[in-house]
N, C-alpha and C positions, 0 to 999 in steps of 0.2 A: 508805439509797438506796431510792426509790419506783420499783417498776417496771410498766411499762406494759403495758396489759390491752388483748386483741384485743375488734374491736367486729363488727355486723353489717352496717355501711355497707358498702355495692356500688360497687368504684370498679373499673376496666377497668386493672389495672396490666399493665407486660409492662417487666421492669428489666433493659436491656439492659447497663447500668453494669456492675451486678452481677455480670453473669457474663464480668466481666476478671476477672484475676489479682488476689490480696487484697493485693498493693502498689498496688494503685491509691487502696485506702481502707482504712477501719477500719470493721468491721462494731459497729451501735453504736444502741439504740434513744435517742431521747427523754428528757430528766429531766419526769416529770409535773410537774406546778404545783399551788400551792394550791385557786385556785376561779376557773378559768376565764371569762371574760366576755365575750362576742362584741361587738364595737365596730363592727365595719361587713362584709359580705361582698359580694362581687362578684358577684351575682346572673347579669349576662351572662356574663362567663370562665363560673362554672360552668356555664352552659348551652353553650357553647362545647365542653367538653370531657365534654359529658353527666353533670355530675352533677348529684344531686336538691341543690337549693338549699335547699330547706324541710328534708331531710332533714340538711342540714351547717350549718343553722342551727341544730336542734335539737339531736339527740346528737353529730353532725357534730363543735358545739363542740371535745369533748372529743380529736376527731384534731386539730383546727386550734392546740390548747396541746400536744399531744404527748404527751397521758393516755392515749390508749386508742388504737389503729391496726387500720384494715379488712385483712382479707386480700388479700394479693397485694404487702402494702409489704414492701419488704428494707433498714430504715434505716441508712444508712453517713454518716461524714463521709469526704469527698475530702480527696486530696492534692494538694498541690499547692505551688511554689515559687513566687520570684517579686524582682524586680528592686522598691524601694520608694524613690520619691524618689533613682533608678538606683545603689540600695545593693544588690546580691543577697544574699539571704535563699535559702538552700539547702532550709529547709521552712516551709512556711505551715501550709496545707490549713483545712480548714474547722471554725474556732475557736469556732465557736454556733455555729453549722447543721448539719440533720440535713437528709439528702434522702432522704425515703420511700420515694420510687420512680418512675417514670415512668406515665406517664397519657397513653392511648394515645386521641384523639380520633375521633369519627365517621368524619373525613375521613380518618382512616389519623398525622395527625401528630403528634408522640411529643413530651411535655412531662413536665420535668423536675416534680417537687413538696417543697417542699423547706421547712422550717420555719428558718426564723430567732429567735437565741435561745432556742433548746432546750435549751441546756443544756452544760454541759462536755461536753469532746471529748478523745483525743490527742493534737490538733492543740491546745488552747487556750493550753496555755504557761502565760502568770501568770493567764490572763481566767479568771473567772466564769463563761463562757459563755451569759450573759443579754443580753436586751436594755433598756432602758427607752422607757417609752411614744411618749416626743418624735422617735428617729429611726426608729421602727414609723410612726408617722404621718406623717411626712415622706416616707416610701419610696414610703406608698401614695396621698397624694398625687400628689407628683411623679410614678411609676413609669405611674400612670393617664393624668397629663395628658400626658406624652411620646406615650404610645399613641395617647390622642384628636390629636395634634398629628401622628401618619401616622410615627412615627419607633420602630423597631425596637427594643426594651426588652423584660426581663424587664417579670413583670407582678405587682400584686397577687390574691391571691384572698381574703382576712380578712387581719384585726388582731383579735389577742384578747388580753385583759386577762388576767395571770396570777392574780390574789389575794395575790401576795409583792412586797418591795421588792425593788430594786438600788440598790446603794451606789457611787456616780458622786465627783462634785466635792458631792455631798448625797443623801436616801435619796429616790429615786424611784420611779411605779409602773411595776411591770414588763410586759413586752408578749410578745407573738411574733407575728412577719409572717409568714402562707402565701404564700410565693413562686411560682411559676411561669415557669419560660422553658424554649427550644428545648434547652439543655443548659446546665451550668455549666464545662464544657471552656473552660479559659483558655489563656492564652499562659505561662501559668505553670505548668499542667499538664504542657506540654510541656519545660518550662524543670528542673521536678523529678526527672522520666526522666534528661535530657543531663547532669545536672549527676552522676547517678549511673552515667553513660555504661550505660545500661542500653537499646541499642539494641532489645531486643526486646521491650519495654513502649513505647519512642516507637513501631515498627514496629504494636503492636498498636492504639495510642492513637491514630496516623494512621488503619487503616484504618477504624477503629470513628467517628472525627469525619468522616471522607469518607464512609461510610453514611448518618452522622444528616443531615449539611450539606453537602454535595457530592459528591451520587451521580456528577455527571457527571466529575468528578475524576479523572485517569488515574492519577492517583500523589501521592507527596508535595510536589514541587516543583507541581501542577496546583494542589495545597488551598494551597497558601504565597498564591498565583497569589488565587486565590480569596476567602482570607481578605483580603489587600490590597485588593481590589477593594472586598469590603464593609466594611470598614474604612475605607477611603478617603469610601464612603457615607455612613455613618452620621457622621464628624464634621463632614461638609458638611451634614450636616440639623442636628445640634448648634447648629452657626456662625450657620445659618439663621433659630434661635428666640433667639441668644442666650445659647443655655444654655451653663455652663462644670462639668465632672464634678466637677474636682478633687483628683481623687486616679489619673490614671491611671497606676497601677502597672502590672507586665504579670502581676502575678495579679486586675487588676480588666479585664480587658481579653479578651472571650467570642469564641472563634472563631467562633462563632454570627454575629457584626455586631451583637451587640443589645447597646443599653445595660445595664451590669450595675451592681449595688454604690455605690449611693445614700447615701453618706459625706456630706461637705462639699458635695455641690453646690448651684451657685443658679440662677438665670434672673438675666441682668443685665440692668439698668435703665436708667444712663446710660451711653451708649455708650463705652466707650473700649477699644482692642486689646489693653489691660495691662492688664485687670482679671481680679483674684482674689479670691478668698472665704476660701479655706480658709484655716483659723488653724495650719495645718501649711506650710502653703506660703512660709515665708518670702523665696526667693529668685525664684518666679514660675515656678516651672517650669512649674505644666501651668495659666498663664494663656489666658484666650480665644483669644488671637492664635496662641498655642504647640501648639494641641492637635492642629494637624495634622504639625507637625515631635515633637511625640512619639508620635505614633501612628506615625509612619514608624520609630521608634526602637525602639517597640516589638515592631514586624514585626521589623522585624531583627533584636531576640534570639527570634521566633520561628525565623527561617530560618535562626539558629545552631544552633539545638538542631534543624531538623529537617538538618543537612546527610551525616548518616549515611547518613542513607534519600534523600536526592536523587541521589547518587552517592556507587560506594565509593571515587574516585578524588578525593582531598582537594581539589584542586586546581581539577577540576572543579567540582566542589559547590557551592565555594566562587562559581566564577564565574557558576554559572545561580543561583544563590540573591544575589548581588549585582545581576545584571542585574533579577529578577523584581524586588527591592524598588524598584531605579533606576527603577523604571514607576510609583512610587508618586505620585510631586508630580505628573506628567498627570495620573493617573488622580484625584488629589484635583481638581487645577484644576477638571478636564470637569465630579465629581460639583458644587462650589463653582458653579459659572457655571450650573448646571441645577437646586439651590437658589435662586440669588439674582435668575438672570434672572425668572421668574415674580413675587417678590418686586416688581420694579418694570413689571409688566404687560408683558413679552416673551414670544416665544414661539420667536423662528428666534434665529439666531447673527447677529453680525457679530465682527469683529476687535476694532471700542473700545467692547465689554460691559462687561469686566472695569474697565477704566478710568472707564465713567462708574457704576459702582454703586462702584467707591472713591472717586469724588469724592463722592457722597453721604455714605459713610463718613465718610470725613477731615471733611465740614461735621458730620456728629454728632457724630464725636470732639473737635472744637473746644470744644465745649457742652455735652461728656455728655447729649449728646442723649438720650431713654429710647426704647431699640433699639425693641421692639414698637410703642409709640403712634406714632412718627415712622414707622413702613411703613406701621400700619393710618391712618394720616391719609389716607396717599398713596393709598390706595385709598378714601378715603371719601370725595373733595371739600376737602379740607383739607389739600391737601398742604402739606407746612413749617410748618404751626402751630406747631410745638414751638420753633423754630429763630429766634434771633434776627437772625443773618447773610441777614437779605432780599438783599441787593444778590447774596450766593454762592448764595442756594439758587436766586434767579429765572434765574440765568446756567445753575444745571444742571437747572433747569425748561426753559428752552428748551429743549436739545440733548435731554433728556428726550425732550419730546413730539414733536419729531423724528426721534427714533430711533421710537416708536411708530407717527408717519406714515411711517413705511418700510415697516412690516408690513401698513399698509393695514387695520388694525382698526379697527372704531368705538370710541370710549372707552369703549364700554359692554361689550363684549369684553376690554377691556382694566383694565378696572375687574372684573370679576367673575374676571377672572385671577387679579388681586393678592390681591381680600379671602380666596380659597380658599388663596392662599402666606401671608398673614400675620393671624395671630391675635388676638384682638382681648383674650384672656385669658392670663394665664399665672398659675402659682402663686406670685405675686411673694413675695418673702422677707421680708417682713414681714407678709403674711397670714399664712404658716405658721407661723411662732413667734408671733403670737396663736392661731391652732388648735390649736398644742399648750401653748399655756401655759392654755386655757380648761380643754382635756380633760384637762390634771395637777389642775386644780380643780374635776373632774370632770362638767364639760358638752362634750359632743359633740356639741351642736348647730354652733359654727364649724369644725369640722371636715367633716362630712356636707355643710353650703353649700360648703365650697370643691372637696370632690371633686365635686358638682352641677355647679358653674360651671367646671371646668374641663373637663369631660368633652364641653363644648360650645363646643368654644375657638375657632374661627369665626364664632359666630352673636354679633348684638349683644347680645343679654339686654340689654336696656337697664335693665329692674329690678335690675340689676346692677351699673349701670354704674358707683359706686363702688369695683369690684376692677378696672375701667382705671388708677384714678388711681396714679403711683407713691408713695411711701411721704411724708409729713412728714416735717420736717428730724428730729424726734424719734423715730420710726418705722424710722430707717437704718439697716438689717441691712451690715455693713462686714465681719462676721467670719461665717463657719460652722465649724461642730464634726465631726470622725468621728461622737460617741456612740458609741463602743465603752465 
């Protein structure tokens, strides 16, 4: 065993995890790596949370593989449980990742820091605790372009190349992702405590996630309350891009609101409501159309494990923590209709919203319409391009731009609506398995272009404008992998 040597980088830590109780985690540094290799760093994040960029490019390196750690870090893996493909799993926790510690920003707000593929844990079970290069690059891909797309996500801060293989489905280079988000408090977190009916680690885990994420929170049925809300959020901006997770367990599932755990997901292409990716997903559970009746399923084994702490009166408990989640399908719709109305150049309400952006739906679903290019037409001048049903798309053209002349906007109002709700880039899934199949063959130049062109996922880059086009019949990304 190589063990890790303290360094002299200046990081602002203050690790509030840490000072829970030692059943919350296993105190645990980093396994070092062979020879580190910096692959890309996030130059804003790190200015974001004031650190020296230049400075965590250079010896930096060595925190971002897990060689060497600056003062103030207290490395632990989490615990954590969790419902998988709705099998519960009594322990998870964090099987490669190590979480340094908390990094306390300018503005006072507190992020988690957190290495991926660090290394065996007590949580890893049979794994390795590695990761390899292709789902490091995937994470920080996509994990970025969620961000530039205005949607609530963990975030990248490096990819760094270790110098050692891992041994997969073949021997690949190995990686570690510096992570960064608001916390890693899952719904499985809380799932871990109930299931050990250990009420006074959920009582302490409640009040410690209602400090970080919901000051304004009176109690634990308020955070239930709360976390539904943004939860409800965050899979109607999902819906909005397109994008399908794939794996939402409810230890992938952050009471934060922010997208966590970048597995199988993709950005889907031709429209259809039953589309999946993941090669684990065999029966569709968490397909596009599904991810907000399992988001609602997974609040509910939150609000099982919190009903200790909502009332000690069983009965009770039971009934305010049923009613809070029974707000969940409004609370999705309102977020869903304030996603999509923009989407087609709205801005007020009426009653048949919902109705005429599913008539749009149902015509791209007809034709696997490709979700993105078919919204960004609509806001370019080109509306229905993609679509070969003229006679259906011109029928919900009219009523369209009828509903528009209700709002009384000029089109030009109503055009620069759209193109700021729909994006004209995404990391389509055949980009990214060419950027990682270049950077296994050791060029990072397709990689570097596609975090570029994502990070500007509005503007036309027309020198770009080949990452609009969807994939060749040859090119057809049909399956995604975990990469564990």
């Amino acid at each position: 065993m190589r063990y890790v040597q303290r360094m002299a980088l200046t990081i602002r830590f203050d690790n509030s995890y840490a000072r829970l109780p030692d059943r919350f985690f296993v105190r645990q540094a980093p396994v070092p790596v062979r020879a580190p290799r910096l692959v890309m760093l996030n130059a804003p994040l790190a200015a974001e949370l004031d650190l020296d960029a230049r400075a965590l490019a250079a010896e930096g390196v060595e925190m971002l593989a897990g060689n060497r750690l600056p003062e103030g870090t207290e490395p632990l893996a989490q615990a954590y449980a969790g419902h998988q493909f709705g099998g519960f799993v009594p322990q998870l926790g964090d099987g490669r990742a190590i979480l340094l510690g908390e990094v306390v920003a300018p503005d006072g707000r507190r992020f988690d820091l957190q290495l991926k593929g660090a290394g065996r844990t007590a949580f890893s079970r049979m794994g390795d605790g590695r990761a390899w290069l292709g789902p490091v690059l995937r994470e920080y891909v996509v994990s970025e372009a969620m961000h530039a797309l205005g949607i609530p996500t963990t975030r990248a801060l490096a990819a760094v190349t270790t110098g050692e293989d891992v041994i997969r489905e073949a021997i690949l280079p190995g990686a570690v992702l510096a992570r960064v988000a608001a916390s890693h408090i899952r719904v499985g977190t809380f799932q871990f405590f109930a299931a050990r009916r250990d009420t006074e680690a959920l009582r302490l885990l409640a009040d410690h996630a209602i400090a970080r994420h919901y000051p304004q929170a009176g109690g634990p049925l308020d955070l239930l309350r709360a976390v539904i809300a943004a939860q409800a959020r965050l899979v109607a901006q999902w819906m909005g891009v397109g994008f399908i997770h794939g794996v939402m367990n409810t230890d992938n599932t952050a009471i934060s609101g922010e997208t966590i755990d970048y597995g199988p997901c993709a950005f889907m292409e031709g429209y259809h409501p039953d589309t999946v990716f993941s090669s684990i997903d065999a029966h569709g559970r968490y397909a596009y159309a599904r991810q907000a009746d399992i988001a609602a399923w997974n609040l509910a084994q939150l609000a099982s494990a919190l009903l200790p702490l909502i009332d000690p009166d069983e009965e009770r408990a039971i009934a305010r923590a049923t009613e809070a989640i029974g707000a969940f399908p409004a609370h999705f719709r309102e977020e869903w209709l304030s996603v999509f109305r923009p989407k087609i150049g709205l801005a007020t309400a009426e009653d048949g919203d919902a109705e005429l952006i599913h008539r749009l739906l149902d015509l791209m679903a007809a034709e696997r319409a490709d979700f993105t290019n078919t919204f960004r037409d609509l806001s370019g001048g080109r509306a229905g391009a993609g679509l070969k049903n003229r006679d259906g798309f011109d029928g919900w053209a009219t009523d369209w731009r009828a509903r528009l002349g209700r709002e009384g906007v000029t089109q030009t109002v109503a055009t620069e609506r759209m193109r700021a709700a729909n994006p004209a880039y995404i990391p389509r899934n055949h980009r990214v398995e060419q950027v990682i199949a270049a950077a296994v063959g050791g060029d990072f130049a397709p990689f570097e272009r596609l975090v570029a062109i994502t990070a500007r996922p509005f503007d036309d880059q027309p020198e770009h404008a080949d990452f609009r086009a969807p994939p060749a019949a040859h090119e057809q990304v049909r399956r995604t992998f975990c990469g564990t």
